[in-house]
Structures are given as C-alpha cells and as structure tokens.
DSSP file (Angstrom, degrees, kcal/mol; ACC not computed):
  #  RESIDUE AA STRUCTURE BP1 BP2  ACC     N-H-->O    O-->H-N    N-H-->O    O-->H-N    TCO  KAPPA ALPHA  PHI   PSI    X-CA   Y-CA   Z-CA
    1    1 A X              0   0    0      0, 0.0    91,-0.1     0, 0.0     4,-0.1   0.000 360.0 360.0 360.0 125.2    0.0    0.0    0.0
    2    2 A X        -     0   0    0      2,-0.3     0, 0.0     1,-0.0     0, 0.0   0.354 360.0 -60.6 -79.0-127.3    1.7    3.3   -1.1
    3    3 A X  S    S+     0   0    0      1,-0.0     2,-0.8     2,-0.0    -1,-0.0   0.711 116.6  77.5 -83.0 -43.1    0.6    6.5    0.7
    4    4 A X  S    S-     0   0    0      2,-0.0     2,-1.0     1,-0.0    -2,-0.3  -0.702  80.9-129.1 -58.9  91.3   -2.9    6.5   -0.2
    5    5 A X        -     0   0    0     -2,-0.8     5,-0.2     1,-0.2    -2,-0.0  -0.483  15.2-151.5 -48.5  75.0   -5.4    3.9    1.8
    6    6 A X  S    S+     0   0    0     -2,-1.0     2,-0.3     2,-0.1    -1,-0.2   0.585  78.8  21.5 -52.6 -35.5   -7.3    2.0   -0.9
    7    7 A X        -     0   0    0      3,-0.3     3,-0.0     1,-0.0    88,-0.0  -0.951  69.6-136.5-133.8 153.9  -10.5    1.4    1.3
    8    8 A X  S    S+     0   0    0     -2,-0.3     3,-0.1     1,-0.2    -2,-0.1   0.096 105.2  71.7 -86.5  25.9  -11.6    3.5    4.5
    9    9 A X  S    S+     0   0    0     30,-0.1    11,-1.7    10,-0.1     2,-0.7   0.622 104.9  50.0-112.7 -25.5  -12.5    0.0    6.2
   10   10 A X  E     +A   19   0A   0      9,-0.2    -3,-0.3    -5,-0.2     2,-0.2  -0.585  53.4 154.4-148.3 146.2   -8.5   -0.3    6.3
   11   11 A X  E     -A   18   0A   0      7,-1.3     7,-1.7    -2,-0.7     2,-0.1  -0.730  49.5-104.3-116.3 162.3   -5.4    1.8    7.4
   12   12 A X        -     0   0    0      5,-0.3     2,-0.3    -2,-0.2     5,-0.3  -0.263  28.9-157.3-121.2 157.7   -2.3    0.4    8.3
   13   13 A X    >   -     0   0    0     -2,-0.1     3,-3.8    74,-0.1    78,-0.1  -0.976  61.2 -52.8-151.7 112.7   -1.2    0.2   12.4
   14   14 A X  T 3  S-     0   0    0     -2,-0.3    -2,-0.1     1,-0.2    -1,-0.0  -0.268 127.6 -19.0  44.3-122.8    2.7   -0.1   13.4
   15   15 A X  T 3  S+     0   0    0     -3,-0.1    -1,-0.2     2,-0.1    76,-0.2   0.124 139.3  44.5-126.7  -2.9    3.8   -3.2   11.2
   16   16 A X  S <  S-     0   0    0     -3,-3.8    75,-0.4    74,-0.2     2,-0.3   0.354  79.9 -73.4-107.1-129.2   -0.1   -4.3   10.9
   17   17 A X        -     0   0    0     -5,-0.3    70,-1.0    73,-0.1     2,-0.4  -0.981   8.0-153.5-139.6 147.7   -3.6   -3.5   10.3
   18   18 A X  E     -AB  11  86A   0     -7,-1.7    -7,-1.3    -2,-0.3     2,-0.5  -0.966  19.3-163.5-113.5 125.7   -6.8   -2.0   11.6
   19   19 A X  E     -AB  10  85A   0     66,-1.9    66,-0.9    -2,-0.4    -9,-0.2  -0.868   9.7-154.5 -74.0  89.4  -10.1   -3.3   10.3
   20   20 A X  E     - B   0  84A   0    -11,-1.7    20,-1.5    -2,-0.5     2,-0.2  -0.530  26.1-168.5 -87.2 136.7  -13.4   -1.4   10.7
   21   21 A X  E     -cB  40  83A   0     62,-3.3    62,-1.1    18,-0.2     2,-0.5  -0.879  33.6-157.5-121.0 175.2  -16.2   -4.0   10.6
   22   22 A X  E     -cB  41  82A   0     18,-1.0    20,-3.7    60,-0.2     2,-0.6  -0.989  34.5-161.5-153.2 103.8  -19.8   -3.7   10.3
   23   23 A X        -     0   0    0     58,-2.3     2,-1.0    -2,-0.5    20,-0.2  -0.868  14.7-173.2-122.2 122.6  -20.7   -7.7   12.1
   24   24 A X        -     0   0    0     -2,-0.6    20,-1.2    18,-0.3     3,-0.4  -0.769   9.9-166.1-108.9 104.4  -24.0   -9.2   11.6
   25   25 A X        +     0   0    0     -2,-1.0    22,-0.2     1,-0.2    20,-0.1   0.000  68.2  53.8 -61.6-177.8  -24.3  -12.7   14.0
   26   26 A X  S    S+     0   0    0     20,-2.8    19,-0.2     1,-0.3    -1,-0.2   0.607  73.9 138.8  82.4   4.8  -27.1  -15.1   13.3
   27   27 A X        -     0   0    0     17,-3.1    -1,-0.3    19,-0.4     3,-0.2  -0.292  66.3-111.8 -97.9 166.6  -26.3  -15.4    9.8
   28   28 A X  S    S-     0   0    0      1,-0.2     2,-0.3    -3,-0.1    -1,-0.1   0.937  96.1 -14.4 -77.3 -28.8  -26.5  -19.0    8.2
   29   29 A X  S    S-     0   0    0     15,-0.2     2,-0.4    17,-0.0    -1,-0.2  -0.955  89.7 -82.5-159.7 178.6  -22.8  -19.2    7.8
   30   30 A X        +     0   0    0     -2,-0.3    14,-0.2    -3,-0.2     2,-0.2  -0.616  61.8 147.1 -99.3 117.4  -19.7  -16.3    8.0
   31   31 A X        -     0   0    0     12,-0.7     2,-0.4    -2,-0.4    74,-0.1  -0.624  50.1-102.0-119.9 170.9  -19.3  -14.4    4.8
   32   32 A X        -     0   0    0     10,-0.2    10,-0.2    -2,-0.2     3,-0.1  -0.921  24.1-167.9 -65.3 142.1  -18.4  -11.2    3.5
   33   33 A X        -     0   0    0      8,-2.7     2,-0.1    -2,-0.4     9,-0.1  -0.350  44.4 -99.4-122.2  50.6  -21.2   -9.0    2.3
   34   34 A X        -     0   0    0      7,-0.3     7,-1.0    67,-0.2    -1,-0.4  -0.478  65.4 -52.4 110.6-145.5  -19.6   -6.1    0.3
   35   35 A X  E     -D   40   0A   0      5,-0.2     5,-0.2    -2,-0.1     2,-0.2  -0.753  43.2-170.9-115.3 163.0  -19.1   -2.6    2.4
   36   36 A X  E >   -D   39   0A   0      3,-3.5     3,-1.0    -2,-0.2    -3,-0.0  -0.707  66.3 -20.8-167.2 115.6  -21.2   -0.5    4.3
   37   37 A X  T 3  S-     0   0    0      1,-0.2     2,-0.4    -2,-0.2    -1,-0.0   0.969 125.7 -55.0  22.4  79.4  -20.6    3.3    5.9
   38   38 A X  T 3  S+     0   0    0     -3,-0.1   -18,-0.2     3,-0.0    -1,-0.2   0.164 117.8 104.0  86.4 -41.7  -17.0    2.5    5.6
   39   39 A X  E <  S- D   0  36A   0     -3,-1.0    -3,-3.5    -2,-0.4     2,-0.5  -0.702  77.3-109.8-108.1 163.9  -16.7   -0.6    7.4
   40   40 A X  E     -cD  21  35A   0    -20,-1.5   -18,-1.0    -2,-0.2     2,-0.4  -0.815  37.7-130.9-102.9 119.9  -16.2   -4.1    5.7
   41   41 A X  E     -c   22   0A   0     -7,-1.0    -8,-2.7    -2,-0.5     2,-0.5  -0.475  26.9-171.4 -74.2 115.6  -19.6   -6.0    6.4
   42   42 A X        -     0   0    0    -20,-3.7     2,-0.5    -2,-0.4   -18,-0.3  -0.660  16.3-144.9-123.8 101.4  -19.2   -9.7    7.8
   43   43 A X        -     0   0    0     -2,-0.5   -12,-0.7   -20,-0.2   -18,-0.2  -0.162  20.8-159.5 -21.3  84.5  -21.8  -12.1    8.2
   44   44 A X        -     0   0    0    -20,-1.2   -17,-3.1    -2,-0.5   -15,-0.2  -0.404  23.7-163.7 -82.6 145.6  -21.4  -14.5   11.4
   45   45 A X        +     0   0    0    -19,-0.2    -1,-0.1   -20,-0.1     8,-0.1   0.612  67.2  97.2-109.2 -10.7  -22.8  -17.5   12.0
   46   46 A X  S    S-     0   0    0      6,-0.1   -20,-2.8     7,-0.1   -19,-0.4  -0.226  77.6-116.6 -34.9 133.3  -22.0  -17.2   15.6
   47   47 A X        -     0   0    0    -22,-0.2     6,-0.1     2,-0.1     9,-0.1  -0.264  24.6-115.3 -67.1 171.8  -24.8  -15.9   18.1
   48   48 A X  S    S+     0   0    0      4,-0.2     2,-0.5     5,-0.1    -1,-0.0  -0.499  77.0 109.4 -84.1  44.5  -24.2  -12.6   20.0
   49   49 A X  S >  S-     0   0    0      1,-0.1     3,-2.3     2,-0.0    -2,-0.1  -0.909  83.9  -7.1-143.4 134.9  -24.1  -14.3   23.7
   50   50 A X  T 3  S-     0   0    0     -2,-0.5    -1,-0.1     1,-0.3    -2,-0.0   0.513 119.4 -63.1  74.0 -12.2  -21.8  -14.7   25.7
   51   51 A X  T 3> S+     0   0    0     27,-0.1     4,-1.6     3,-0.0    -1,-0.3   0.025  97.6 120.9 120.4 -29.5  -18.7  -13.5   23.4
   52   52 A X  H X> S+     0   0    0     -3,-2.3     4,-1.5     1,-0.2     3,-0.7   0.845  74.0  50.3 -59.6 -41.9  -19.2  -16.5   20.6
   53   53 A X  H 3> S+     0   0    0      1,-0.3     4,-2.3     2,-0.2     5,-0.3   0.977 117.5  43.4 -75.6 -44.0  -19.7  -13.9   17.6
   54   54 A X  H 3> S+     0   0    0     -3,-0.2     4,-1.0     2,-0.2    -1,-0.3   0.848 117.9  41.7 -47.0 -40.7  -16.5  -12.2   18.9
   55   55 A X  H XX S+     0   0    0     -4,-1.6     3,-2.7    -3,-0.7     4,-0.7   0.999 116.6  50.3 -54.8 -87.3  -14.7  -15.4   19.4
   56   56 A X  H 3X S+     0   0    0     -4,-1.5     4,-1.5     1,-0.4    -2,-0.2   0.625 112.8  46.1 -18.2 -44.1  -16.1  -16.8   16.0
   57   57 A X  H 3X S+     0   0    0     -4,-2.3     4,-2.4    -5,-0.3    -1,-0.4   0.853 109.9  52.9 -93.5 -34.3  -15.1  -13.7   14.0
   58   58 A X  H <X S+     0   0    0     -3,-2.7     4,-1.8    -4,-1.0    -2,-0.2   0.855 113.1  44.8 -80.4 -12.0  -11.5  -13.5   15.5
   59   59 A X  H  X S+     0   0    0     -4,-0.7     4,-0.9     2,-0.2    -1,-0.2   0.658 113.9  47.5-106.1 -36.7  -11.1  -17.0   14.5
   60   60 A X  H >X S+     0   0    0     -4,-1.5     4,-3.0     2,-0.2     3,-2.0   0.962 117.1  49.0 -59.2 -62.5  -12.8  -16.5   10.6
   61   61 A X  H 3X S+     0   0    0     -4,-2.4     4,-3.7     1,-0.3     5,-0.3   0.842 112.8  43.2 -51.2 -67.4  -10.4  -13.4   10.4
   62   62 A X  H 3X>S+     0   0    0     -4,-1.8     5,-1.7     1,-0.2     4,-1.0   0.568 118.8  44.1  -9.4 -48.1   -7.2  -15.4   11.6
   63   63 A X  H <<5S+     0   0    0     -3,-2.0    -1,-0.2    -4,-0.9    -2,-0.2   0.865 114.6  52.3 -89.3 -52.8   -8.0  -18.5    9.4
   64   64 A X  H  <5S+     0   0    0     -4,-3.0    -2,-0.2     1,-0.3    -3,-0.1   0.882 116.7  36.9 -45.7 -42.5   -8.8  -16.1    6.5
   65   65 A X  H  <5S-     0   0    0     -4,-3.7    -1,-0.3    -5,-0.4    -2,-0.2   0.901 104.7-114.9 -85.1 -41.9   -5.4  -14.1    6.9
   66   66 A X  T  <5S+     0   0    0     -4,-1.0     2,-0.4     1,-0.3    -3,-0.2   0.708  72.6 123.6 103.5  75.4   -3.0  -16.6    7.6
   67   67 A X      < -     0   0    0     -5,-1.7    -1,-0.3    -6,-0.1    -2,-0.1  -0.976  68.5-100.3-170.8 147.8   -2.2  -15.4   10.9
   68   68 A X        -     0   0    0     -2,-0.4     4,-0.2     1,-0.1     3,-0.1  -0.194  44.8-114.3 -60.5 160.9   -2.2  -17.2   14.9
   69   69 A X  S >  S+     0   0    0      1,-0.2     3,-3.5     2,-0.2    -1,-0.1   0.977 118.3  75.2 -70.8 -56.7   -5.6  -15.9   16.7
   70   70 A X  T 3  S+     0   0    0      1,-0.3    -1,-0.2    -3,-0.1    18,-0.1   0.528  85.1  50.9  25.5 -68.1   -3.0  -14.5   18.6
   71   71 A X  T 3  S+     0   0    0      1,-0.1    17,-1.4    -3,-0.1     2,-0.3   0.254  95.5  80.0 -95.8   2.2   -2.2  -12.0   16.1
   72   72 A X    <   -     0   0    0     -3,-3.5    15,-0.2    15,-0.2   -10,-0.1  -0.836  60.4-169.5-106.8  94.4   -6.1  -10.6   15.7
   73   73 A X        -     0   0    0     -2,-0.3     3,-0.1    13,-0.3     2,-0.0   0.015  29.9-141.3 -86.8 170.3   -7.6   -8.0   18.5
   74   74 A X        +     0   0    0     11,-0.1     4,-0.3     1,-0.1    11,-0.2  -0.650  30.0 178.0 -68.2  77.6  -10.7   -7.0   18.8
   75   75 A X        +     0   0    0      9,-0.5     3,-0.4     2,-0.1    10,-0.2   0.965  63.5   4.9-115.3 -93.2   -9.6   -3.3   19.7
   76   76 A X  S    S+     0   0    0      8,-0.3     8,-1.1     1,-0.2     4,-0.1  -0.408 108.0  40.1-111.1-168.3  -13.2   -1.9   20.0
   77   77 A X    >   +     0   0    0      6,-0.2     3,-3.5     2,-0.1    -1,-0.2   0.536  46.7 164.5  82.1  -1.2  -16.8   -2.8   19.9
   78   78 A X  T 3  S+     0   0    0     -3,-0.4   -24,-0.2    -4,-0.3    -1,-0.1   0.843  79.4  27.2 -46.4 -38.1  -16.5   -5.8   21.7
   79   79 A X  T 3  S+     0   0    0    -25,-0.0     2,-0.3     0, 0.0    -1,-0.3  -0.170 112.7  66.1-103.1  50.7  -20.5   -5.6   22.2
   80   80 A X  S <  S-     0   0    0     -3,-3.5     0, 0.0     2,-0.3     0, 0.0  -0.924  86.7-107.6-143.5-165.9  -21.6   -3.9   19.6
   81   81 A X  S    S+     0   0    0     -2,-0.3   -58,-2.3   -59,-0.1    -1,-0.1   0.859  97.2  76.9 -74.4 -46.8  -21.8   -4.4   15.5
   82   82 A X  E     +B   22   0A   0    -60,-0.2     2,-0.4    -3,-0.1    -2,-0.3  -0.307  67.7 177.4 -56.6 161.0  -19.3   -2.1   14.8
   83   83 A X  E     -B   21   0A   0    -62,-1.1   -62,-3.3    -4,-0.1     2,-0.4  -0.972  27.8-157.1-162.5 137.9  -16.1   -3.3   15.3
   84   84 A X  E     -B   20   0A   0     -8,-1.1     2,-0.5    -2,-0.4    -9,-0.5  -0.996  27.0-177.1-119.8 144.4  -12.3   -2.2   15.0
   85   85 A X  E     -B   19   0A   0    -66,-0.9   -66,-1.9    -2,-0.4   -11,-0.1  -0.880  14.2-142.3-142.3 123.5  -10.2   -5.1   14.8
   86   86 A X  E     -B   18   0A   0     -2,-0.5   -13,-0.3   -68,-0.2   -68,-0.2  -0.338  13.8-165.5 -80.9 177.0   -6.2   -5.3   14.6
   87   87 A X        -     0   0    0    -70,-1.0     2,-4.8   -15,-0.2   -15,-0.2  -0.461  23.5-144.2-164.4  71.2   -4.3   -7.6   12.7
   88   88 A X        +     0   0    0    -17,-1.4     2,-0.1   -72,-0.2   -16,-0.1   0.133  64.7 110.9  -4.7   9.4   -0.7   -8.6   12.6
   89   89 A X  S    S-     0   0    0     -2,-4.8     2,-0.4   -18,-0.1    -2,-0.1  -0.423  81.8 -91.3-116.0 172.9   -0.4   -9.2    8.9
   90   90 A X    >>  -     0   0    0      1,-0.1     3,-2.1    -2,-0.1     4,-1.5  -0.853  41.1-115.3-118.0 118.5    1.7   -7.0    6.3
   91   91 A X  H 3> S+     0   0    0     -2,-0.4     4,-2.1   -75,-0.4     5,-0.4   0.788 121.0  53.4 -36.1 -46.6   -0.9   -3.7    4.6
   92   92 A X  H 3> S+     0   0    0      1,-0.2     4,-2.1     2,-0.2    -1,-0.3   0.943 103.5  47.9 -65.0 -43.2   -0.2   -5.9    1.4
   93   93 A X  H <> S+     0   0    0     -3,-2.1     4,-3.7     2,-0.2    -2,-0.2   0.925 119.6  41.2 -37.2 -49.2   -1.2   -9.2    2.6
   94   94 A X  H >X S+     0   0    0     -4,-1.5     4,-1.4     1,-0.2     3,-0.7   0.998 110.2  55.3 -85.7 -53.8   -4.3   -7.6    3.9
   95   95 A X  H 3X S+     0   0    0     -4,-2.1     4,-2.4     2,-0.2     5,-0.4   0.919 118.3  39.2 -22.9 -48.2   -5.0   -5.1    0.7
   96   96 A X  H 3X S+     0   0    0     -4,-2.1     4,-1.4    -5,-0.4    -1,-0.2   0.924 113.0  50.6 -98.7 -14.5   -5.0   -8.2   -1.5
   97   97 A X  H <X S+     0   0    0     -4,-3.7     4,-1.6    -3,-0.7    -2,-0.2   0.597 120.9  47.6 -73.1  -7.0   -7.0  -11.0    1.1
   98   98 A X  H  < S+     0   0    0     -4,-1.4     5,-0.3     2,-0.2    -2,-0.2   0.936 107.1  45.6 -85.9 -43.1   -9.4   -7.8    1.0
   99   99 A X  H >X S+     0   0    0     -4,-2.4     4,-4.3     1,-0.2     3,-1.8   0.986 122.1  50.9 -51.5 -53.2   -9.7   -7.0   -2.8
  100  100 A X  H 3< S+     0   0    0     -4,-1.4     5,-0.2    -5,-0.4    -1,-0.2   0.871 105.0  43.5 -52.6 -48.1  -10.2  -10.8   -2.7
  101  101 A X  T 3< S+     0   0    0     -4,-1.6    -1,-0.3     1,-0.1   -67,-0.2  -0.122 115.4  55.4 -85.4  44.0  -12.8  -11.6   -0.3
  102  102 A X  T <> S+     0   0    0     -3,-1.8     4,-1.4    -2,-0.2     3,-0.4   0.241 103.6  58.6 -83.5 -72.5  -14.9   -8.2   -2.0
  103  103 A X  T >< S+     0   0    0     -4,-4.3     2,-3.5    -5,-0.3     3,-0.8   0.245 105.8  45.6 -36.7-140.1  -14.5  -10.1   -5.5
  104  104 A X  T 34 S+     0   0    0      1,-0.4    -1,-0.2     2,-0.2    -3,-0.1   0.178 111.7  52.8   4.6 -28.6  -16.4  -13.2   -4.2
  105  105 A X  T 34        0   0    0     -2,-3.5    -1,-0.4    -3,-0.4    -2,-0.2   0.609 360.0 360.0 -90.2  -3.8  -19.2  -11.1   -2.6
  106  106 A X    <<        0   0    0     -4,-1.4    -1,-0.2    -3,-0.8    -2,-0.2   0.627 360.0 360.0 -59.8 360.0  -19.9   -9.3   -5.6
C-alpha cells in the first residue's frame, strides 16, 4: 500500500492492520457482504451471547489471513456491531485478502 489507503475500512497500524467491521451474527454461515458506511460487512454465524460472535469472527479473520488468533484484537466494539479489529499481517497481505474476499461477494 503506497501513501494512499485504498478502502476507508483499512489503514495500516505499526507493522499491521486496523479493520473497521460492520458484524452481523445469526447469519447461516460467515461471509463477506460487500461494504457498508466505511466498514467491511461480515456475516457471522455465531450468536451474540456470551462472546461467541467475537470469538467466532476473531477466529474467521485469523484462518482467513493466515495469521495465529494471537495476532487478531478485537480493539473496539466488543458488544456492539461495529467493530475495529487489529491484525498482525503486512498492509499488502491484507489489501490483496481484502480486494479478494470483495470479489467473491460481488
């Protein structure tokens, strides 16, 4: 990523990422579903109780990126929809798993 952020859902952190997400649980299984005011919309299939959609989503994102759970935050928003979520992974890694998982929800 040069100087320029390609999407406002993500801006580079230290040696990582930040994500804005937009997380809807209940869904029949964990998807992306495009963008939406900014943030990258993800479909859970995780309930909201008790922490599983949080859990669930750090665990999609993790497998999705290549990265330990370890290395994925959930920085704000733990109860609510919005979410910022960090990410250990290199602003290129993540620019081209994003362009990609966009494609496939078009």
């Amino acid at each position: 990523m040069a100087n320029a952020e390609p999407l406002p859902c993500l801006s580079t952190r230290g040696g990582g990422v930040l994500l804005q997400l937009s997380v809807m649980p209940n869904a029949k299984r964990t998807e992306v579903d495009g963008l939406h005011d900014g943030a990258l919309r993800v479909r859970l299939a995780a309930p909201p109780i008790d922490g599983r959609a949080n859990d669930a989503l750090v665990a999609w994102l993790a497998k999705s990126l290549g990265v330990p759970r370890r290395d994925v935050e959930v920085l704000r928003g733990e109860s609510s929809r919005r979410k910022q979520v960090a990410v250990a992974v290199s602003p290129e890694a993540a620019a081209r798993w994003l362009a990609e998982v966009l494609a496939a929800s078009a």
